[in-house]
N, CA, C and O atoms as a GROMACS GRO file, in nm:
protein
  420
    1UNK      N    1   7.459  15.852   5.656
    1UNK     CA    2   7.533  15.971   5.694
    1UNK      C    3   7.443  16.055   5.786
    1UNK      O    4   7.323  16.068   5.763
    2UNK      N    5   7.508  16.113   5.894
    2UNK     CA    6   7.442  16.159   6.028
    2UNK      C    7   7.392  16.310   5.926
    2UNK      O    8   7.479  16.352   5.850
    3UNK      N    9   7.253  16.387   5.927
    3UNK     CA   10   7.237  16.502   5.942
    3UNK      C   11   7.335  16.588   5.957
    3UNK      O   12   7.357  16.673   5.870
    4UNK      N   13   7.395  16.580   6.050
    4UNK     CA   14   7.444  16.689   6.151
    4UNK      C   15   7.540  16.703   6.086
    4UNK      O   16   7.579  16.819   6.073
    5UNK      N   17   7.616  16.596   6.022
    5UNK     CA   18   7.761  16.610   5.957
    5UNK      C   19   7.750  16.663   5.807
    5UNK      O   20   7.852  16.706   5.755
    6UNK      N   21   7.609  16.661   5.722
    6UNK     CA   22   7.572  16.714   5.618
    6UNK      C   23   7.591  16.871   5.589
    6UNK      O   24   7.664  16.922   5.504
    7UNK      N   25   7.454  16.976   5.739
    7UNK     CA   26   7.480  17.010   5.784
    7UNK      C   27   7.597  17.121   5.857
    7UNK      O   28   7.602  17.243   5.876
    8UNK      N   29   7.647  17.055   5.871
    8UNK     CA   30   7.815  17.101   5.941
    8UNK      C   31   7.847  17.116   5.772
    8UNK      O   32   7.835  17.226   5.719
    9UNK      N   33   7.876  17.029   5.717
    9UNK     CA   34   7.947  17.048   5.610
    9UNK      C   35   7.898  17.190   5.522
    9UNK      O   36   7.966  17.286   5.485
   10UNK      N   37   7.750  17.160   5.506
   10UNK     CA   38   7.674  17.287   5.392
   10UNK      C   39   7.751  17.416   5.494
   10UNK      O   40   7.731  17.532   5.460
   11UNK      N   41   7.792  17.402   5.552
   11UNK     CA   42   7.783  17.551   5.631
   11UNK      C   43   7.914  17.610   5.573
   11UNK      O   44   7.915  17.722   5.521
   12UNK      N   45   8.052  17.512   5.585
   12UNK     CA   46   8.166  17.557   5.503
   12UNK      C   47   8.144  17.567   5.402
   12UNK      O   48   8.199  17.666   5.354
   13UNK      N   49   8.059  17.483   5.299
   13UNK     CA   50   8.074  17.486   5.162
   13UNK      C   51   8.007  17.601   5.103
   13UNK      O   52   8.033  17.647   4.992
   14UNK      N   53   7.911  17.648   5.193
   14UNK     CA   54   7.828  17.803   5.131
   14UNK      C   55   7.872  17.868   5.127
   14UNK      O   56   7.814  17.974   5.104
   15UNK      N   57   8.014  17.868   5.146
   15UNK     CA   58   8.094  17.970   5.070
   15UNK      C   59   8.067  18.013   4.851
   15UNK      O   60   8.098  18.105   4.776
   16UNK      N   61   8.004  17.895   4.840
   16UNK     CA   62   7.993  17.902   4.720
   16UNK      C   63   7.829  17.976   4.679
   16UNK      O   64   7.801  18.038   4.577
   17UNK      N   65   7.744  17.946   4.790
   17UNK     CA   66   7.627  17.957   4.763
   17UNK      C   67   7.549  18.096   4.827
   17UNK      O   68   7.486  18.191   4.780
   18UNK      N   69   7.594  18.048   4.968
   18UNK     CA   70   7.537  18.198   5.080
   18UNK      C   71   7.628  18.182   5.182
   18UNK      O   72   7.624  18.106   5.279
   19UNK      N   73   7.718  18.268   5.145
   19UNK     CA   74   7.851  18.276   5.288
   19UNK      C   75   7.827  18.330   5.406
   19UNK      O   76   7.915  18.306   5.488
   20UNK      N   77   7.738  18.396   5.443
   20UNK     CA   78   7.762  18.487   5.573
   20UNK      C   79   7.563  18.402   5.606
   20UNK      O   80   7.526  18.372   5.719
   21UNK      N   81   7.500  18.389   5.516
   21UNK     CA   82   7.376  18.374   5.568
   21UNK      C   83   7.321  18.229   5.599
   21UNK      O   84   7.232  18.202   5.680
   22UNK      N   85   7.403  18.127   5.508
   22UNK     CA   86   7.358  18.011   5.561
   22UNK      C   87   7.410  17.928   5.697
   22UNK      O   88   7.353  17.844   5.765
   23UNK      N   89   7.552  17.993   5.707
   23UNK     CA   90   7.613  17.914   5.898
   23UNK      C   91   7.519  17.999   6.045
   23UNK      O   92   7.474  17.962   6.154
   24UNK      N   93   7.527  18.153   5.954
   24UNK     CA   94   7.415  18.200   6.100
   24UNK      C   95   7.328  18.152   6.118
   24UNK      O   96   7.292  18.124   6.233
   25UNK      N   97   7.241  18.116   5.982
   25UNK     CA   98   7.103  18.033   6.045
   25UNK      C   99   7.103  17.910   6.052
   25UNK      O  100   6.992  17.860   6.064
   26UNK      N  101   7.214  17.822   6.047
   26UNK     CA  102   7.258  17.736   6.111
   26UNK      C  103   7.307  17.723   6.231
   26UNK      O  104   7.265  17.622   6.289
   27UNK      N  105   7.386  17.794   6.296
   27UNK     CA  106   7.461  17.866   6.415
   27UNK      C  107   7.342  17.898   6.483
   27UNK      O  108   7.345  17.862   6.601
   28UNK      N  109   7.244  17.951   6.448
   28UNK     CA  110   7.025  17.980   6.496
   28UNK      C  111   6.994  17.875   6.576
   28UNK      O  112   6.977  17.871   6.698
   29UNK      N  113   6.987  17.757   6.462
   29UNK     CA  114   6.918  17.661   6.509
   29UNK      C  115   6.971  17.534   6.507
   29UNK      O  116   6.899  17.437   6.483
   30UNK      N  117   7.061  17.525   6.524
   30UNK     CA  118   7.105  17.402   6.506
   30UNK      C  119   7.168  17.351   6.631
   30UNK      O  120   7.161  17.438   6.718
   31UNK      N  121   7.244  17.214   6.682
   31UNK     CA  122   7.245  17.168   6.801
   31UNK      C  123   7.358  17.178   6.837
   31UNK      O  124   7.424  17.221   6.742
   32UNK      N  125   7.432  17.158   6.942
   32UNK     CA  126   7.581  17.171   6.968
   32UNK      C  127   7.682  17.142   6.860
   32UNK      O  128   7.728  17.233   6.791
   33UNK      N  129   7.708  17.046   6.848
   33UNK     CA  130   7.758  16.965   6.731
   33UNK      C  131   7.776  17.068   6.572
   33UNK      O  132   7.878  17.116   6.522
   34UNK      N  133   7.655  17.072   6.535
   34UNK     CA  134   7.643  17.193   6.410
   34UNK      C  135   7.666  17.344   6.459
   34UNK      O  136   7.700  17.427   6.375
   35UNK      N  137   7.651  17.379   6.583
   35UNK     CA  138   7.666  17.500   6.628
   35UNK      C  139   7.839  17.594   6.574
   35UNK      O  140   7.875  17.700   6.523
   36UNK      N  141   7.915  17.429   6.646
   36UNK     CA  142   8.032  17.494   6.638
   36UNK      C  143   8.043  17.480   6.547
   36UNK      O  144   8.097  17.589   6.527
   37UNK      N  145   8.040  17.406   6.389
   37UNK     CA  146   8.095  17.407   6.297
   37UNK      C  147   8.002  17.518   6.249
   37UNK      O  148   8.092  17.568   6.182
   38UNK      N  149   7.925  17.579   6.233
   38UNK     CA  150   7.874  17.708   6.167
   38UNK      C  151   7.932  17.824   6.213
   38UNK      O  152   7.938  17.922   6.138
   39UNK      N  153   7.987  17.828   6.356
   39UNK     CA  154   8.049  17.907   6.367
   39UNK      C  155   8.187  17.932   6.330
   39UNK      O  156   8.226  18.044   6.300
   40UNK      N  157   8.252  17.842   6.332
   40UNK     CA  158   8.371  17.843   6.263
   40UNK      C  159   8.359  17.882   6.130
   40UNK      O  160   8.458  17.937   6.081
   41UNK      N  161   8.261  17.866   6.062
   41UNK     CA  162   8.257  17.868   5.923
   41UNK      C  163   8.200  18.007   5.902
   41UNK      O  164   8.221  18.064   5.795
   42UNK      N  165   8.122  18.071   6.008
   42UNK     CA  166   8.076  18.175   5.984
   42UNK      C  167   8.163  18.284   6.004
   42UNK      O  168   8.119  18.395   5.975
   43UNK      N  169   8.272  18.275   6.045
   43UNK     CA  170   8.411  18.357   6.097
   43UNK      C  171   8.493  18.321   5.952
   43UNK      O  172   8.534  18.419   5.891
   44UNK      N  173   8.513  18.221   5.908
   44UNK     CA  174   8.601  18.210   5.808
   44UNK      C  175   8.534  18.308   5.673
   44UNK      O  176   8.592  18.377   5.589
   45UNK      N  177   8.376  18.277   5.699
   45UNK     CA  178   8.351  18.346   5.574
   45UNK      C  179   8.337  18.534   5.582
   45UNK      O  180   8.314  18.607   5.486
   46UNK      N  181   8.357  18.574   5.716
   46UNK     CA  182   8.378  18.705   5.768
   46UNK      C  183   8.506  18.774   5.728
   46UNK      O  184   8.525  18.891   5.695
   47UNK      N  185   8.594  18.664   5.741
   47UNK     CA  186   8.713  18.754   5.784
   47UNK      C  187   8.798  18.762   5.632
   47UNK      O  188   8.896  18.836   5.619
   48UNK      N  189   8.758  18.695   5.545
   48UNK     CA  190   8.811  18.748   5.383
   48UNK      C  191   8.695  18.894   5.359
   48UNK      O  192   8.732  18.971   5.271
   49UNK      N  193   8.603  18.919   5.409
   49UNK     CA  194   8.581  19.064   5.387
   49UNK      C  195   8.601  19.146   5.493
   49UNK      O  196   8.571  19.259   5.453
   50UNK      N  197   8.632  19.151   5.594
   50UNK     CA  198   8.712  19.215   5.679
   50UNK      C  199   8.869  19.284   5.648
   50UNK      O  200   8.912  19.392   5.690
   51UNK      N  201   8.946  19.169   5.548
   51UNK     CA  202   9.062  19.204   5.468
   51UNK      C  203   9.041  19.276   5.359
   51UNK      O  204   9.126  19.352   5.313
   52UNK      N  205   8.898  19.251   5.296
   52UNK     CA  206   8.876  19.380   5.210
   52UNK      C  207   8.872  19.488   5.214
   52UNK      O  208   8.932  19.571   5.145
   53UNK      N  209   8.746  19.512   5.353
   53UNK     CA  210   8.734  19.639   5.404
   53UNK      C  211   8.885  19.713   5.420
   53UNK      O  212   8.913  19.805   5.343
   54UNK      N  213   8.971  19.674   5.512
   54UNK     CA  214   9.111  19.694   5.545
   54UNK      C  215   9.143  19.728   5.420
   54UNK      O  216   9.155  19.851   5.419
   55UNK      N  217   9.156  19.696   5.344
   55UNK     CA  218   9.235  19.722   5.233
   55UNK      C  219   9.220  19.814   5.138
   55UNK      O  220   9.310  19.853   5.062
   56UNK      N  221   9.102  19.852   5.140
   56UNK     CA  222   9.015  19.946   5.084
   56UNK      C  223   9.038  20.048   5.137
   56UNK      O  224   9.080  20.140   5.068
   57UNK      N  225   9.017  20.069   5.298
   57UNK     CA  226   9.067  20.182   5.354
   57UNK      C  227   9.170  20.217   5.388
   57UNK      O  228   9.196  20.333   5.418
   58UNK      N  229   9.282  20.088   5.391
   58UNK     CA  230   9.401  20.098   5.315
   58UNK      C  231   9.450  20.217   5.218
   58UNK      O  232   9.518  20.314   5.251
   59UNK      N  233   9.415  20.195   5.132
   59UNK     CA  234   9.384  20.269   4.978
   59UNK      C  235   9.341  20.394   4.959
   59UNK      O  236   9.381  20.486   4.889
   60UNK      N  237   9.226  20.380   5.055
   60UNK     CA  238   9.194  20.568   5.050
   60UNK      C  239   9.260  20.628   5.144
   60UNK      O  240   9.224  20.746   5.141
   61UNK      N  241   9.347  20.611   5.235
   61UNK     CA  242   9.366  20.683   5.270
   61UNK      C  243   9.555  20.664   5.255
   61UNK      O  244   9.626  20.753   5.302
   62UNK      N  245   9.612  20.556   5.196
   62UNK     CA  246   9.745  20.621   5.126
   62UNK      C  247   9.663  20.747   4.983
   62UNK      O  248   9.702  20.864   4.985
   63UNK      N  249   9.586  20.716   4.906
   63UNK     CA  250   9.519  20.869   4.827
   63UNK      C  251   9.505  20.972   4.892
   63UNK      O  252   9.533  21.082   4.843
   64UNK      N  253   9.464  20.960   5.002
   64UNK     CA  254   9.394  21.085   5.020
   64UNK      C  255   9.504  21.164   5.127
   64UNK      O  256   9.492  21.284   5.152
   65UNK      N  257   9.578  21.106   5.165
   65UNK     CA  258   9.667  21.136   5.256
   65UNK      C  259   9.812  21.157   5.187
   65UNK      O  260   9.885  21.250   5.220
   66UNK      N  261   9.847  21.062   5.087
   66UNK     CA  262  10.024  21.115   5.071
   66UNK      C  263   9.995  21.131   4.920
   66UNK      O  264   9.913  21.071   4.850
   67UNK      N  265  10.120  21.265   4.877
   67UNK     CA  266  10.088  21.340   4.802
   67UNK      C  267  10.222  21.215   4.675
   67UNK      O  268  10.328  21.246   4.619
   68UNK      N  269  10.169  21.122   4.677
   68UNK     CA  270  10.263  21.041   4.558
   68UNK      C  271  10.237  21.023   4.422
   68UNK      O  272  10.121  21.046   4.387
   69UNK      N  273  10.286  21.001   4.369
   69UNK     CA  274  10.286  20.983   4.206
   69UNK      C  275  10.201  20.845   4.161
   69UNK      O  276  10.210  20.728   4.200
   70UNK      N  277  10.134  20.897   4.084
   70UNK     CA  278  10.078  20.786   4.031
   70UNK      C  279  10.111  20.657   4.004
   70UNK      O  280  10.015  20.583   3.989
   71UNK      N  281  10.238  20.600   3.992
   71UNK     CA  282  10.310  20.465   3.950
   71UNK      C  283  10.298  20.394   4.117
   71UNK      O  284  10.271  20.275   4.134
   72UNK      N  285  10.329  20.509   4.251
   72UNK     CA  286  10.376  20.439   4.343
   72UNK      C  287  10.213  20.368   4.402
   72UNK      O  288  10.196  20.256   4.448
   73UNK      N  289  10.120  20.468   4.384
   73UNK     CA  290   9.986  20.426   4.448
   73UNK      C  291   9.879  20.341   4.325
   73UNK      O  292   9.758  20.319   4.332
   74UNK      N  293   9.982  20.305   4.210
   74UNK     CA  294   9.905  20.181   4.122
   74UNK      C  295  10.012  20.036   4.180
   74UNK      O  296   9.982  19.921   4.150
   75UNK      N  297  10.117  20.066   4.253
   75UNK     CA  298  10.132  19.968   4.291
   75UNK      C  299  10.129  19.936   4.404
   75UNK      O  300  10.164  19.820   4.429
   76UNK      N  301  10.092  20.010   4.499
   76UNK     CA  302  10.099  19.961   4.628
   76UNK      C  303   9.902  19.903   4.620
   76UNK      O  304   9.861  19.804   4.681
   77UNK      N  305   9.826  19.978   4.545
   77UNK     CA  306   9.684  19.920   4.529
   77UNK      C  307   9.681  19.775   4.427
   77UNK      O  308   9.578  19.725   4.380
   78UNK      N  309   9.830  19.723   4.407
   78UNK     CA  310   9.851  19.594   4.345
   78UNK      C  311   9.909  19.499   4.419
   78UNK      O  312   9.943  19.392   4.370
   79UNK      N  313   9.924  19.529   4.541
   79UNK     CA  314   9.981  19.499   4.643
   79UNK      C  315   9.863  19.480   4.756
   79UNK      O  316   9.848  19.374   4.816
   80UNK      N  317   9.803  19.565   4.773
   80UNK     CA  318   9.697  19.516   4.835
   80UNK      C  319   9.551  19.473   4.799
   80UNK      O  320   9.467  19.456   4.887
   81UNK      N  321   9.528  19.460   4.690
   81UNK     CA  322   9.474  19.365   4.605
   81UNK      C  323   9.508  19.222   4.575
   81UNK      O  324   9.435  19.138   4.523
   82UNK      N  325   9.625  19.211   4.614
   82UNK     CA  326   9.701  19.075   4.617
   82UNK      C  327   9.715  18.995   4.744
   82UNK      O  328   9.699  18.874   4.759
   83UNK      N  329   9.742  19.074   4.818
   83UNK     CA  330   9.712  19.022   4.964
   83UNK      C  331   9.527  18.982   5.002
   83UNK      O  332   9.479  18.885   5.061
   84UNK      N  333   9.464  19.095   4.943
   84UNK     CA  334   9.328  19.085   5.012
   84UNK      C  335   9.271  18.925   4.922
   84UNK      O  336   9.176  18.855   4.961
   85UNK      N  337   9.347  18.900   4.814
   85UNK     CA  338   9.326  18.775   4.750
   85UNK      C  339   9.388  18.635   4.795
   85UNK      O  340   9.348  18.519   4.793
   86UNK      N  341   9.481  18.688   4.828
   86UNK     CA  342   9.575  18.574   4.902
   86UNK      C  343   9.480  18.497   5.029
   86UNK      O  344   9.455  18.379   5.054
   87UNK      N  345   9.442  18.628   5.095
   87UNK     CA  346   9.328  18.611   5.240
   87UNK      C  347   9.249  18.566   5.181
   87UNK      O  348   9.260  18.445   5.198
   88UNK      N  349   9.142  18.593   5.094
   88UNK     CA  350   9.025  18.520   5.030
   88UNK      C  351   9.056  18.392   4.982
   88UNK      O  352   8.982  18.302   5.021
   89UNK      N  353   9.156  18.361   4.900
   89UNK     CA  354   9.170  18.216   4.838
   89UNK      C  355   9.207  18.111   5.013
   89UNK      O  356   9.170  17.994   5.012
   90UNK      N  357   9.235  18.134   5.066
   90UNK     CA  358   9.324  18.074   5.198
   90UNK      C  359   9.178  18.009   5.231
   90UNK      O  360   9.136  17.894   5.222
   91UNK      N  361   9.117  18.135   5.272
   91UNK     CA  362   8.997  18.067   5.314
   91UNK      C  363   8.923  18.014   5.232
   91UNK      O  364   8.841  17.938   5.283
   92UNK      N  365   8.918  18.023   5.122
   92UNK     CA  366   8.777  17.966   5.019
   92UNK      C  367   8.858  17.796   5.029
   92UNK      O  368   8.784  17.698   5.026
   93UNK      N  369   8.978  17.781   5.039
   93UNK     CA  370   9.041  17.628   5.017
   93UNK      C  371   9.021  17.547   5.166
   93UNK      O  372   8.997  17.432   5.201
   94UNK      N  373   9.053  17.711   5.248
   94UNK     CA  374   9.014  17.645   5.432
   94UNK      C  375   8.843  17.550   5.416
   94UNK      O  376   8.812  17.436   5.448
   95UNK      N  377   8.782  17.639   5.366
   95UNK     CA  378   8.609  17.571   5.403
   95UNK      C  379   8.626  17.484   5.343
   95UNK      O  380   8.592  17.376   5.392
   96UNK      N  381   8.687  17.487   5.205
   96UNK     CA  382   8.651  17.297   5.093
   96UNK      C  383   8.700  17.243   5.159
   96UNK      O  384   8.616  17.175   5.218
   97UNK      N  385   8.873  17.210   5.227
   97UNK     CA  386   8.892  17.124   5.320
   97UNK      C  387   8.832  17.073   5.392
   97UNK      O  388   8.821  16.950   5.390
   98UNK      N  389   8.734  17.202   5.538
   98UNK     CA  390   8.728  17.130   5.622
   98UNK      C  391   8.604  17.099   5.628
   98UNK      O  392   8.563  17.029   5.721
   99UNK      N  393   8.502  17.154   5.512
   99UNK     CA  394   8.386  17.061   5.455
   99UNK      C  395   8.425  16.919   5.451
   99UNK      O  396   8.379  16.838   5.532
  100UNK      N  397   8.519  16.884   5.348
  100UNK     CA  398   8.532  16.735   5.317
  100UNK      C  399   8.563  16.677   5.450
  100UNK      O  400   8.501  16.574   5.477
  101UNK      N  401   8.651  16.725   5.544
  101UNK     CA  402   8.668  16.654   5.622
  101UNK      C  403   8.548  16.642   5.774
  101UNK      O  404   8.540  16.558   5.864
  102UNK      N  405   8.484  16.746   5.751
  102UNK     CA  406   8.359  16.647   5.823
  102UNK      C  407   8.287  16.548   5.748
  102UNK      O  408   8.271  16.440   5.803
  103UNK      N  409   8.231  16.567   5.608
  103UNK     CA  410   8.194  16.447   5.550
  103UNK      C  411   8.264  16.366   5.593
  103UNK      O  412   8.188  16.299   5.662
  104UNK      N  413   8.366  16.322   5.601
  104UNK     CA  414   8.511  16.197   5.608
  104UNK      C  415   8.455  16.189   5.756
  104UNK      O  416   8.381  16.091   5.762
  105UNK      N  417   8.458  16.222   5.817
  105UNK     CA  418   8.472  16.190   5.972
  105UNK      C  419   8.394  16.167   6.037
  105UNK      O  420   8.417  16.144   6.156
   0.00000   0.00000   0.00000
């Protein structure tokens, strides 16, 4: 098995291990080939906390801004807690995929 495709792979799968730190320093130093797959992987593992952030500020500012009742802003923060999970699981299944499928390929 080529390096490179090992590699490529650890970079999706550190989602489990070091998400944001092991594809950059892969994406660092590594050669064309591993480049792009760290980068891809380093965007996938970005953008489920990017939907957090969003969502969060989401949140404070339906609080801090509309004057609603407590039932409506425990569910709309159940609502976007659900989505910001939906985004996270998408991707945590995106990297195992397309881990395995560089191994495979």
């Amino acid at each position: 098995m080529n390096g490179n495709k090992i590699l490529s792979a650890l970079s999706y799968f550190s989602v489990l291990f070091a998400p944001i730190l092991f594809p950059l320093i892969v994406w660092i130093v590594g050669d064309y080939e591993t480049r792009t797959h760290a980068k891809r992987a380093l965007w996938t593992h970005i953008l489920p906390s990017i939907a957090i952030f969003i969502g969060l500020a989401v949140l404070g500012v339906m609080d801090a801004g509309f004057n609603q009742p407590a039932e409506t802003l425990a569910l709309s923060a159940v609502i976007v807690v659900c989505i910001c999970a939906l985004v996270s699981l998408y991707y945590f299944i995106w990297n195992m995929v397309k881990g395995i499928t560089v191994l495979k390929g």
